[in-house]
C-alpha positions as CSV (number, residue, x, y, z in Angstrom):
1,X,-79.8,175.5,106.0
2,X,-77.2,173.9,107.6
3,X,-75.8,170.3,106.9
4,X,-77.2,169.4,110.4
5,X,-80.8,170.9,109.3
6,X,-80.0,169.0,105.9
7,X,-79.4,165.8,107.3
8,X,-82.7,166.4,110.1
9,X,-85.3,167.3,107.2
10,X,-84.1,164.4,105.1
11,X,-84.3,162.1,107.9
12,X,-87.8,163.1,109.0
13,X,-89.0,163.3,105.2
14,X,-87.6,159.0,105.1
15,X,-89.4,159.0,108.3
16,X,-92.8,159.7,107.4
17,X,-93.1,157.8,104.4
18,X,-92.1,155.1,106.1
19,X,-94.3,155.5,109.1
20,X,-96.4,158.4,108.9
21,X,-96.5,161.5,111.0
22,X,-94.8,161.6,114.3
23,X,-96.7,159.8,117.4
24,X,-97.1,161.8,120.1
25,X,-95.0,159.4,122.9
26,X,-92.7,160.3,125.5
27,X,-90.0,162.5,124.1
28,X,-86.2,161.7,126.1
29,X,-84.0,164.1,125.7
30,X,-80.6,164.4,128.0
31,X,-77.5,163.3,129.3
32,X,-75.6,160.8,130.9
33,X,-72.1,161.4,132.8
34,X,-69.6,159.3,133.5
35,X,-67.4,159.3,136.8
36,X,-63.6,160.7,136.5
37,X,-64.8,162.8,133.1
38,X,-64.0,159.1,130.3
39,X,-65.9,159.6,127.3
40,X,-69.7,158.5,127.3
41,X,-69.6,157.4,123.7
42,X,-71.5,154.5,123.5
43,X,-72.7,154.8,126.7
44,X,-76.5,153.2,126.6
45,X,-79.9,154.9,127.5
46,X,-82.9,152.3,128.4
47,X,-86.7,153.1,128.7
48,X,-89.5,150.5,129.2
49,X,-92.7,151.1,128.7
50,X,-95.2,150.8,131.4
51,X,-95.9,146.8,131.5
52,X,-92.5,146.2,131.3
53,X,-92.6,143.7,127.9
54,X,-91.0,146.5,126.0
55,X,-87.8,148.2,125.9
56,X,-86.0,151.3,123.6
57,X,-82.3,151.9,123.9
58,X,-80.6,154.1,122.6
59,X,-76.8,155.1,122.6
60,X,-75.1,158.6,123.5
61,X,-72.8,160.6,121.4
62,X,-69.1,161.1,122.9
63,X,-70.5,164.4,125.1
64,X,-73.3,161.9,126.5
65,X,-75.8,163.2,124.8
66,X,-79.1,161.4,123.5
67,X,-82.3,161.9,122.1
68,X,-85.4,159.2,122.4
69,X,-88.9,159.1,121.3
70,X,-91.5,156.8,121.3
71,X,-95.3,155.7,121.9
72,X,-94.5,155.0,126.0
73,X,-96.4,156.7,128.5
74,X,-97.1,156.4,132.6
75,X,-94.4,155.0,135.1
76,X,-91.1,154.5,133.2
77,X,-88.3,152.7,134.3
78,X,-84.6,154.7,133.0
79,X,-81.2,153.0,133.1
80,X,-77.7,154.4,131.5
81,X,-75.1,151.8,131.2
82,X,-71.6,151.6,130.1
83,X,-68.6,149.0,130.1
84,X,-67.2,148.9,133.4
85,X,-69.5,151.1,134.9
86,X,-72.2,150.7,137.3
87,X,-75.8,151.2,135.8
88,X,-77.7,154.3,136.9
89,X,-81.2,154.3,137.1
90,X,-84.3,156.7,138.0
91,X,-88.0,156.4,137.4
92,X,-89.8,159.4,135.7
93,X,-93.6,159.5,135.1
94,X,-94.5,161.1,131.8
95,X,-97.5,161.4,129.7
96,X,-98.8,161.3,125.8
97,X,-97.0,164.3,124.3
98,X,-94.7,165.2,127.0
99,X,-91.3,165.9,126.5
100,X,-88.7,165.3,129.3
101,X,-84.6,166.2,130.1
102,X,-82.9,164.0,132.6
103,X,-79.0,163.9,133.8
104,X,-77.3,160.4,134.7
105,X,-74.2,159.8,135.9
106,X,-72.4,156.0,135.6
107,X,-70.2,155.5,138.4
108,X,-67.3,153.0,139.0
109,X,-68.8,149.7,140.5
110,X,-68.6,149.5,144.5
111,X,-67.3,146.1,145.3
112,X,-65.3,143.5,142.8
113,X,-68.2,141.1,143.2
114,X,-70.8,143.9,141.1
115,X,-67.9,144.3,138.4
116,X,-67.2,140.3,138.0
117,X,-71.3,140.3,137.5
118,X,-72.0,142.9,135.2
119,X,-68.9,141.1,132.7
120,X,-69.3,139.1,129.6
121,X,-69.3,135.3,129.2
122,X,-66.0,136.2,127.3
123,X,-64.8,138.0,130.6
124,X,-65.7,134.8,132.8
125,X,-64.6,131.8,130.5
126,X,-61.3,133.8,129.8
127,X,-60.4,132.8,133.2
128,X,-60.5,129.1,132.9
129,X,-57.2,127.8,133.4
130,X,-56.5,125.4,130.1
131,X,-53.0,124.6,129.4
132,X,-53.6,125.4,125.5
133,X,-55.8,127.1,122.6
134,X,-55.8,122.8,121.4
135,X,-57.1,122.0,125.1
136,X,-60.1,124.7,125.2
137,X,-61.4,124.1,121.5
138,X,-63.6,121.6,122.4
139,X,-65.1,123.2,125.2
140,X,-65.8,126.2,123.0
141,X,-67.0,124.2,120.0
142,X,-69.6,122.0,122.4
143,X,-69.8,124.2,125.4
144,X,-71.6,127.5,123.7
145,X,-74.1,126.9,121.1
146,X,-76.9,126.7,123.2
147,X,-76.1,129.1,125.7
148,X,-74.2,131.8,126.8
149,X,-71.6,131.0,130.3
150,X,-72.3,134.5,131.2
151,X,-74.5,134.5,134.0
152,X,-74.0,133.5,137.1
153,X,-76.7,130.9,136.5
154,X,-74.1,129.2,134.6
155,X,-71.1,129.7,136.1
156,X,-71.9,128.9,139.7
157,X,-68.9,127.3,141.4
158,X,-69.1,123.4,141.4
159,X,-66.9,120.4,142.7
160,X,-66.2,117.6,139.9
161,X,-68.8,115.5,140.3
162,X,-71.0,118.3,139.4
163,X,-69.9,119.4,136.7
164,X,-69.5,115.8,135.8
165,X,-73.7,115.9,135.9
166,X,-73.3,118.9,134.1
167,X,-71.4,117.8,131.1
168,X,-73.3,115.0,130.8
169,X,-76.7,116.7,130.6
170,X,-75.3,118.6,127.9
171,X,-74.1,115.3,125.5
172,X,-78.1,114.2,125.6
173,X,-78.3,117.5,123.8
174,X,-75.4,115.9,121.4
175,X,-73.0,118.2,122.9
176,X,-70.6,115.3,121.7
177,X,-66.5,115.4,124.0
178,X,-64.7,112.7,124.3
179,X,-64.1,110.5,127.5
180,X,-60.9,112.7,127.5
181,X,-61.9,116.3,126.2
182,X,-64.7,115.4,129.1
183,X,-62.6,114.6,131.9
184,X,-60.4,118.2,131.0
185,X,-63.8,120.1,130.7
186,X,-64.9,118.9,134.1
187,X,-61.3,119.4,135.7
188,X,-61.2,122.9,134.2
189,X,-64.6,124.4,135.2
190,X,-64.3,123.2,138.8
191,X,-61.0,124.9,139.1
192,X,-61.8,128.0,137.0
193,X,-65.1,128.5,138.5
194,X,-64.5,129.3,142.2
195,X,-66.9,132.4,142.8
196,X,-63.9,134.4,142.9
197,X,-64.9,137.7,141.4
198,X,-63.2,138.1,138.0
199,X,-61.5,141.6,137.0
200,X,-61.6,142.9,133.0
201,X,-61.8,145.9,131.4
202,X,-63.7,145.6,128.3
203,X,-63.0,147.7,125.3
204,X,-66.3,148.2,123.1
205,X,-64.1,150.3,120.9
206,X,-67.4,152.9,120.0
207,X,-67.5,154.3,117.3
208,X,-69.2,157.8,116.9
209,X,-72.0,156.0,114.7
210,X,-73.0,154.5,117.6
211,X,-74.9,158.2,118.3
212,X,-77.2,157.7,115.5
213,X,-78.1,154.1,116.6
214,X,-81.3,152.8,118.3
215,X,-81.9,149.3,119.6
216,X,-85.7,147.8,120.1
217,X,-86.6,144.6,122.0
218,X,-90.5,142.9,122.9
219,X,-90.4,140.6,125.3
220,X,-91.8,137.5,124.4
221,X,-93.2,133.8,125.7
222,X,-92.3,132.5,129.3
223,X,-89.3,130.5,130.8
224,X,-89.9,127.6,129.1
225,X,-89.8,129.3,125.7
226,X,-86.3,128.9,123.5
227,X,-87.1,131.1,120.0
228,X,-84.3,129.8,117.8
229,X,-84.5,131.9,114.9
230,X,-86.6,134.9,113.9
231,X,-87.3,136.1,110.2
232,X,-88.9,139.5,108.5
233,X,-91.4,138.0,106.6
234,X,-92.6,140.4,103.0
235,X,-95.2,141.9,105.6
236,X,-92.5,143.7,107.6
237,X,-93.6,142.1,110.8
238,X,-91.2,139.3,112.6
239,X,-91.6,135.8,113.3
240,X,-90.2,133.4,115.2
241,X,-89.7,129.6,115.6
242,X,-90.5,128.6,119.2
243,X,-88.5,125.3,119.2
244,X,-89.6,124.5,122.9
245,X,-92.9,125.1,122.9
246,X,-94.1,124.1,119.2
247,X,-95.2,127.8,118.6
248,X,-94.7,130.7,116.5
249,X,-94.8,134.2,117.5
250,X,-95.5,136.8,115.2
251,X,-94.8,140.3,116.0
252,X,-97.1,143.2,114.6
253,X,-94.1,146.0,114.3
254,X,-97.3,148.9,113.6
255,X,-99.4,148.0,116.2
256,X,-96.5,146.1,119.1
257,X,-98.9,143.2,119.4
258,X,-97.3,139.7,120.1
259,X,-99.4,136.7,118.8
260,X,-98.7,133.1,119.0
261,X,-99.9,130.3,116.7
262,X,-99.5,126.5,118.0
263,X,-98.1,124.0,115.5
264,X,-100.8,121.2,115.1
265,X,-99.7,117.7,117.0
266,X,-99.3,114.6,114.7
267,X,-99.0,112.4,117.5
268,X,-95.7,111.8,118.4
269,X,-94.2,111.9,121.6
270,X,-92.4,114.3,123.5
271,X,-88.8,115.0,121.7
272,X,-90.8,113.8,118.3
273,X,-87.7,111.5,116.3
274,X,-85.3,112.2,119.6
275,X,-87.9,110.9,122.2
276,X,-85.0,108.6,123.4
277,X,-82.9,111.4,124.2
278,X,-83.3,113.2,127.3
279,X,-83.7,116.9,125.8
280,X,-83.3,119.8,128.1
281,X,-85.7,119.3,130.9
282,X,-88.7,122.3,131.3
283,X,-87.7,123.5,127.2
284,X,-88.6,121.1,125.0
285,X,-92.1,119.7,125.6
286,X,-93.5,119.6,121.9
287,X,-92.7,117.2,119.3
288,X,-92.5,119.3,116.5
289,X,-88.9,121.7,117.3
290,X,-89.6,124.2,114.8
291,X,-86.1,125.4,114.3
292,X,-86.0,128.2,110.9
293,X,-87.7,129.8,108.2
294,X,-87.9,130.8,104.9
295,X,-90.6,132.6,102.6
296,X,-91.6,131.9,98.9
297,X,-93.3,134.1,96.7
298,X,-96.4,132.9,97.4
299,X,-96.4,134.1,100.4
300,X,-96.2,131.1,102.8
301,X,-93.7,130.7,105.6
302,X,-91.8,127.5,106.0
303,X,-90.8,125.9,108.7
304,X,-88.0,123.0,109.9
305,X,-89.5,120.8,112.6
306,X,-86.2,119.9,113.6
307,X,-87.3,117.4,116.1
308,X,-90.5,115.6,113.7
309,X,-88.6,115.6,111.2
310,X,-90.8,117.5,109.0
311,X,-91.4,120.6,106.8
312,X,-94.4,122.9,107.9
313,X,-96.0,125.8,105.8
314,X,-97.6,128.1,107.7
315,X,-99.8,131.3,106.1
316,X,-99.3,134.6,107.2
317,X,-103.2,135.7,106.8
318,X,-105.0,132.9,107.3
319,X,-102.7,131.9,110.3
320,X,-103.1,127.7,109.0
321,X,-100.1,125.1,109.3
322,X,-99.5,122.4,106.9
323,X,-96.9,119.7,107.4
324,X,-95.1,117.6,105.4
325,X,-93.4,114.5,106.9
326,X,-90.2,114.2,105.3
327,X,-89.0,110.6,106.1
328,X,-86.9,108.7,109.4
329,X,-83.6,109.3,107.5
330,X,-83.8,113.3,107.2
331,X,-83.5,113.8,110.9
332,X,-83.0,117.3,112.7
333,X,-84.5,119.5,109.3
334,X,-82.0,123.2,109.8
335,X,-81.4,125.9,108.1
336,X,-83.6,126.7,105.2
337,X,-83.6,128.9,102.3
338,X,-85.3,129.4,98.7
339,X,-83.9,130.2,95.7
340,X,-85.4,132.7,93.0
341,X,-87.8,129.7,91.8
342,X,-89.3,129.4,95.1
343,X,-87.2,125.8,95.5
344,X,-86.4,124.9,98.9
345,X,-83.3,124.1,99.9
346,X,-82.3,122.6,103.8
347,X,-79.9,120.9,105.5
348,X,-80.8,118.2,107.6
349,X,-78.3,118.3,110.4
350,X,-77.7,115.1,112.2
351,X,-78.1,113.3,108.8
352,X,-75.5,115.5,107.3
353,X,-77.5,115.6,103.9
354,X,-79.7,118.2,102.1
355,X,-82.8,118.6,101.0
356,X,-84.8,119.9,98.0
357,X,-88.2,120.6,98.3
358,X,-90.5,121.8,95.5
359,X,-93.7,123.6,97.4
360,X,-95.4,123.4,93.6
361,X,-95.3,119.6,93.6
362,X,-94.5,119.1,97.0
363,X,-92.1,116.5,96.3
364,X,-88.4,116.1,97.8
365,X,-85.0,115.0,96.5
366,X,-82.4,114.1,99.2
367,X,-79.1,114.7,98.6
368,X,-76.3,113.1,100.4
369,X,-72.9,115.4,101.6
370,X,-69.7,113.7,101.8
371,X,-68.3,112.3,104.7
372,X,-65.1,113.0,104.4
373,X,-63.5,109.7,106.9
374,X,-64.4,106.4,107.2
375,X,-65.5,107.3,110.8
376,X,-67.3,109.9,109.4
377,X,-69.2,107.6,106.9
378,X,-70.1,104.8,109.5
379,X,-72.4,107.9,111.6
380,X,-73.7,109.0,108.8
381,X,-74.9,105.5,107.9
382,X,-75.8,104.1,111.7
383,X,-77.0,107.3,113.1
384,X,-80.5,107.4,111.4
385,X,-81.0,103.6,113.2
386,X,-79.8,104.0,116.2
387,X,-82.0,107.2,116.7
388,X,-85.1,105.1,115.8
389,X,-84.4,102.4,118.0
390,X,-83.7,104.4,121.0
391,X,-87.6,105.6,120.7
392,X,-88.3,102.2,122.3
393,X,-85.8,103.7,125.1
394,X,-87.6,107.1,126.4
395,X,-84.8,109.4,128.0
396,X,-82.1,106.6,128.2
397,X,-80.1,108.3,126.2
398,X,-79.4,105.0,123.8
399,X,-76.7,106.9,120.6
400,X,-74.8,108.0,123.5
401,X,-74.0,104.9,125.4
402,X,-72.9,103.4,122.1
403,X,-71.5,106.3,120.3
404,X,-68.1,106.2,118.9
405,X,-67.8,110.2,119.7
406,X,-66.2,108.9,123.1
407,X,-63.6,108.0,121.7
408,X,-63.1,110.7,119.1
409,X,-65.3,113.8,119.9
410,X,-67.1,116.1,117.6
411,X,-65.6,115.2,114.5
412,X,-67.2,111.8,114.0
413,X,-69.8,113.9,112.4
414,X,-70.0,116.4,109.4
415,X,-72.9,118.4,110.6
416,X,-75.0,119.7,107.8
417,X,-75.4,123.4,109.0
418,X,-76.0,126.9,107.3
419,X,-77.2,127.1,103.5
420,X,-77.9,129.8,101.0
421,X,-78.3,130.2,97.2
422,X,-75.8,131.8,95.0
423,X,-77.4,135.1,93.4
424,X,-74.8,134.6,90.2
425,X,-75.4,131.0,89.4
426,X,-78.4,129.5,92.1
427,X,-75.3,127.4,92.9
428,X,-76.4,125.9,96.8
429,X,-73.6,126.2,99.2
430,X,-73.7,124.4,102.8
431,X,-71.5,124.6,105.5
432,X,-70.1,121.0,107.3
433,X,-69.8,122.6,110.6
434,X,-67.7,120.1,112.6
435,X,-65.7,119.0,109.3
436,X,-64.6,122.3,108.4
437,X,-66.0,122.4,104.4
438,X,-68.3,124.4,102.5
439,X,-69.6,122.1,99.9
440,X,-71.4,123.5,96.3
441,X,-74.4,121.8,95.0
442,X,-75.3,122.2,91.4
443,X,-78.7,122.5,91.2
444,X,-79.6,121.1,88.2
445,X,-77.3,118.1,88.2
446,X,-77.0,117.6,91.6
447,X,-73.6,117.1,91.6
448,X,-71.0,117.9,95.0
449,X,-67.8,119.6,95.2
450,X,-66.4,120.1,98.5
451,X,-63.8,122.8,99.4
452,X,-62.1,122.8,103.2
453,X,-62.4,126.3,105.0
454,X,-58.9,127.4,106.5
455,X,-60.5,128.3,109.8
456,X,-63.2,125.8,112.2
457,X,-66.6,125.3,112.2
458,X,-68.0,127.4,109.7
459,X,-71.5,127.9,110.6
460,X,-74.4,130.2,109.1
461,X,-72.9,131.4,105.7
462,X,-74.6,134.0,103.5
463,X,-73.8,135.5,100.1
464,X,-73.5,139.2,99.2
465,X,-74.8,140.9,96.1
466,X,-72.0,140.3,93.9
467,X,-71.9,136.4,94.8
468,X,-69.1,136.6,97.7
469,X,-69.9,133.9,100.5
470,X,-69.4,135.3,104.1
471,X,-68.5,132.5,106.8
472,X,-68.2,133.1,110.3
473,X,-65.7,130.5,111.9
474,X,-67.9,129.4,115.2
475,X,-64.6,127.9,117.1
476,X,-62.2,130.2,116.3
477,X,-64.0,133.7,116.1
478,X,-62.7,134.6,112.3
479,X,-65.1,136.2,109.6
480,X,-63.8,133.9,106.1
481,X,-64.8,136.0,102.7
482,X,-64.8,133.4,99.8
483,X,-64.8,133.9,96.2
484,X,-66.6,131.2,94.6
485,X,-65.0,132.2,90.9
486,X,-61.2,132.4,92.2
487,X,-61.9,129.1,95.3
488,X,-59.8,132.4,97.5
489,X,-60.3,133.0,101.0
490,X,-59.6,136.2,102.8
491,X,-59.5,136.1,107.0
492,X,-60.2,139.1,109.5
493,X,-60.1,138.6,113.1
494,X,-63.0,139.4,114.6
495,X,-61.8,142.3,117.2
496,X,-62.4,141.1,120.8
497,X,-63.1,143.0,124.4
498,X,-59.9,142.2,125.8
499,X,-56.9,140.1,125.7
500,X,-57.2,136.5,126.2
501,X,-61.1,136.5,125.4
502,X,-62.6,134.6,122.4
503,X,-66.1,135.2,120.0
504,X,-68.4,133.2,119.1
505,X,-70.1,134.4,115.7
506,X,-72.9,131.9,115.0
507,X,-74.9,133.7,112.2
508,X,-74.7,136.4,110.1
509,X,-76.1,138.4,107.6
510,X,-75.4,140.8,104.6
511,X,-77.8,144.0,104.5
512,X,-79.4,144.0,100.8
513,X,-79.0,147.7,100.6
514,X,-75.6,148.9,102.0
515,X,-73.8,145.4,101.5
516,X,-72.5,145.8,105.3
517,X,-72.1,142.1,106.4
518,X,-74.0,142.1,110.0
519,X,-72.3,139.3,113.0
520,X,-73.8,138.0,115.5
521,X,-71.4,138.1,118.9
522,X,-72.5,135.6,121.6
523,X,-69.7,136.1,123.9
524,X,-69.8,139.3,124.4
525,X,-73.5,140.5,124.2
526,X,-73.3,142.5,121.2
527,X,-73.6,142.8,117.4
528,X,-70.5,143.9,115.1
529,X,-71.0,145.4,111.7
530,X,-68.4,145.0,109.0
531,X,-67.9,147.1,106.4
532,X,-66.4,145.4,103.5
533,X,-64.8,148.0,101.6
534,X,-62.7,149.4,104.7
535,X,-62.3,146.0,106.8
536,X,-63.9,148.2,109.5
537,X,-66.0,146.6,112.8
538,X,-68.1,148.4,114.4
539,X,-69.4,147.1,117.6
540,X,-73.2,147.5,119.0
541,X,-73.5,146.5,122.9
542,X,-76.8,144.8,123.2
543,X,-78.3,146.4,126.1
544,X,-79.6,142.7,127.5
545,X,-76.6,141.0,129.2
546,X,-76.4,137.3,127.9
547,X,-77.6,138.0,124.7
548,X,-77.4,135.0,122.0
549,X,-78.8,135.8,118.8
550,X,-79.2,133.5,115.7
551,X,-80.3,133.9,112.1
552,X,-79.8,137.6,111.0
553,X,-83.0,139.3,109.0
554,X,-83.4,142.9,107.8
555,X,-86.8,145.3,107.6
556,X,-87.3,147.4,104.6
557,X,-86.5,150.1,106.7
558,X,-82.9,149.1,107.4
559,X,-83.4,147.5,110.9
560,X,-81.4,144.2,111.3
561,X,-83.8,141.7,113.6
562,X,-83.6,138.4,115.3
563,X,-84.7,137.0,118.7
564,X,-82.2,136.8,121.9
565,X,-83.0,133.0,123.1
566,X,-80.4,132.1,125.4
567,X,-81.2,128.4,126.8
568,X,-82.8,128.1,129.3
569,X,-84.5,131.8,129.4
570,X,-84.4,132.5,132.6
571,X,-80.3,132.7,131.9
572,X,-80.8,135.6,130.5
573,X,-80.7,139.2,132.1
574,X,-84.8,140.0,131.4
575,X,-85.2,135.9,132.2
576,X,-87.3,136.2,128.7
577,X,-86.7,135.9,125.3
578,X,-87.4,138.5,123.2
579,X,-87.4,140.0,119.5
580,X,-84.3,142.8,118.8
581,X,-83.9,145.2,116.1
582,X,-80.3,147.0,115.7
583,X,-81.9,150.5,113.6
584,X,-78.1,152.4,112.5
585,X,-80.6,155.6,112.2
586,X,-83.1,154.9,114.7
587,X,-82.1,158.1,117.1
588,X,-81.6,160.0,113.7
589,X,-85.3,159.2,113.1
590,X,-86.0,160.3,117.0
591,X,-84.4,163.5,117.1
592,X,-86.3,164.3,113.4
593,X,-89.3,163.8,114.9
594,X,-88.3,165.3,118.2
595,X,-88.0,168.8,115.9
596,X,-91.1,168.3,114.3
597,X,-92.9,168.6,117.6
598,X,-90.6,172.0,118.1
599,X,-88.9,170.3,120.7
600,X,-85.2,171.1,121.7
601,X,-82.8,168.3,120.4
602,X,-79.1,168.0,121.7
């Protein structure tokens, strides 16, 4: 046998242990062409299934070939897509069992005004005229957590005084700039933002991996739906936190079905503990704001009600909820994880602490980060009241009118953000996200020690295997390795489209088999991949443009999974959200069972 036939037979053997014998779906087989003979490596080929709620992508090898199968059948929508390319598309009609060839060609884009669309947020916001690195920090620190400014939904060309509107929607989010840092954000967009069509080339940089890669997406809720984070529960199947809607959708990966489970009301009002806040209007209408998730061994799912201030547990077979209020001073519950004992461990965001919950006693220990400035301290302290008071003030946006953060900006608070559990010592580690530490909790004696991070905002940290804590730096677009033993940190660039751009990693992950630390790349809709042995990215075009993707979680079958929830939805380029899986083998597994079926595979 050959090392091609090798590499099939073992692939296809993995393939049906893991799902059984090959369904007998629409087999794609072909290739796409690009205009002027440029490489098609990495060039993307999309099916949908019939009712549209479904999509398979797959990416083609450097000759533009590519090989998809799946359980689709009927009227098929087809699109090939490449950077700086115009998409092709065609329509083929295929049944159960059938096998089809098709030829694309990409073609440059017609007109400047297609090529400025079809571009990045990191494209677009690279054109905004600030004087300095200093002068646009706060606009990417406030300006792109929620959202991506990639789509013409958020970019549209305004005068001041609407983008004055603008901003200030955004601070009743606690998008917190100061009356200065406001003023330049204003003054810049207006300028920057003149419907002029913008002109990049992007550089994916593909690597011929890419070939063996397949991406799968669901499309889930309506427009009003923002899924924050998504998690691979011990089932295999996905869930995932609807923090607009007070849901959570679960995703069936054997059978494709999409079911959603309301949390149960308690009786507070709309915006729960922020009811005096005016929260994005048409996304938030529950009370609850379910944000992440963790599993313990026992099998229950729990949940941060980031806006009730409350923990909720929520079975995976009997589909029942059960909350536990956690107190007015533990205000906007995060990110959660548990530790080997089943202990949870959360930050509570706006109260910059963390909390300990034991699901055997159900009982909670708070415990207080530091606050690192007198400023600092005084928020911390005040915050929790003025919260609480401006519930008698519906909407009117009370801790803003008398917030100190006009005068000083983001950095009046710590912002309790990411967790996770040291595998080596069940040491918890947090990230302060706007005061630039990771802090250590000892989990038996409680005690702090906090450690300042050479780069801003680290976010959603996660530990490897051999206790090394990965940090993504939100504001300045830097991957931070940190040895816990040796207090080191090591820095690596995070490699962008094109000169002058920026990245915004907000999560990541570390695969539990291969070790390959997994970024999330919400400026330039894709994923990266880092290997840590080479310092090699790889980069993974998400085949949705304005795709924003959270908390990172991986199958048993290698796939790395979240939800794309741009806010608001209908931002995004399928105006849904939906549930993604990056699979580095997925069209390895395709063109297995492809050859099974004794079909011809490029």
């Amino acid at each position: 046998m050959t090392a091609k036939n090798i590499l099939t037979a073992a692939i296809l053997a993995a393939t049906a242990v893991t799902f059984g014998p090959p369904c007998r779906g629409a087999t794609l087989t072909g290739t796409i062409h690009v205009e002027g003979g440029t490489s098609a490596l990495g060039a993307m080929l999309t099916m949908w299934n019939e009712a549209q709620d479904r999509k398979e992508t797959v990416y083609a090898d450097a000759d533009g070939h590519f090989a998809l199968h799946n359980d689709f059948g009927g009227k098929l929508n087809i699109r090939a897509r490449l950077a700086n390319f115009d998409d092709a598309v065609t329509q083929i009609e295929i049944g159960a069992g059938d096998a089809r060839s098709i030829e694309l060609t990409v073609t440059r884009f017609a007109t400047p005004e297609a090529l400025s669309d079809a571009l990045t947020a990191s494209a677009h916001t690279a054109k905004l005229p600030w004087k300095d690195a200093a002068q646009r920090s706060p606009f990417v620190s406030q300006c792109n957590y929620c959202h991506q400014v990639g789509n013409a939904f958020t970019r549209t060309p305004r005068d001041e005084s609407q983008w004055r509107e603008t901003v200030d929607r955004m601070q009743t989010y606690f998008a917190m700039l100061s009356a200065t840092e406001a003023k330049t954000v204003v003054h810049t967009l207006a300028l920057g933002f003149d419907g002029k069509p913008v002109k990049a080339e992007l550089d994916y940089r593909p690597s011929p991996v890419l070939a063996h890669a397949k991406v799968e997406q669901w499309l889930v809720g309506d427009a009003g739906s923002f899924i924050h984070d998504a998690d691979v529960a011990d089932d295999d199947n996905i869930y995932g936190t609807d923090e607009g809607n007070d849901l959570v959708w679960v995703l069936d990966r054997k059978t494709n079905q999409v079911s959603k489970y309301p949390i149960p009301s308690v009786g507070l009002p709309r915006g729960g503990m922020f009811a005096g806040m005016s929260l994005p209007v048409g996304i938030f209408t529950g009370e609850h704001g379910p944000h992440s998730m963790a599993q313990t061994p026992d099998g229950r799912i729990w949940i941060t009600n980031a806006l009730s201030s409350s923990l909720a547990s929520f079975d995976p077979k009997t589909h029942e909820f059960k909350l536990y209020p956690l107190g007015g001073e533990i205000l906007y519950p995060h990110t959660i994880r548990a530790d080997k004992e089943g202990i949870l461990w959360f930050t509570a965001n706006v109260s910059d602490m963390v909390v300990r919950f034991d699901p055997k006693s159900e009982s909670f220990r708070v415990i207080r980060l530091p606050s690192h400035g007198v400023w600092r301290w005084i928020t911390d302290q005040m915050l929790p009241t003025v919260l609480h008071a401006a519930r008698w003030f519906p909407k009117k946006n009370l801790p803003l009118a008398i917030s100190q953060h006009k005068f000083f900006g983001h950095t009046v608070v710590a912002s309790a953000y990411g967790i996770d559990v040291d595998p080596k010592d069940g040491g918890i580690w947090v990230a302060q996200m706007y005061d630039n530490y990771i802090v250590r909790i000892d989990p038996q004696t409680f005690a702090v020690t906090a450690i300042p991070t050479p780069h801003a905002a680290p976010r959603r940290p996660r530990f490897d295997a051999a206790g090394i804590l990965w940090i993504p730096s939100f504001d300045e677009g830097i991957l931070m390795r940190f040895d816990p033993e040796t207090r080191q940190f090591e820095n690596f660039n995070l490699p962008l489209l094109a000169d002058g751009q920026y990245e915004v990693p907000y999560a990541l992950a570390v695969n539990p088999k291969t070790q390959d630390v997994w970024i999330t790349a919400n400026a330039s809709d894709r994923i990266l991949r880092f290997d840590p042995r080479t310092h090699e990215f790889i980069s993974y075009p998400s085949p949705t443009r304005t795709t924003v993707i959270r908390d990172l979680a991986f199958t048993s079958d290698g796939r790395v999974c979240n939800s794309i929830s741009n806010l608001p939805a209908p931002g995004m380029e399928d105006g849904l959200d939906s549930f993604i899986c990056f699979d580095p083998i997925g069209q390895d597994k395709d063109r297995a069972a492809i050859a099974a079926m004794g079909k011809t595979v490029p």
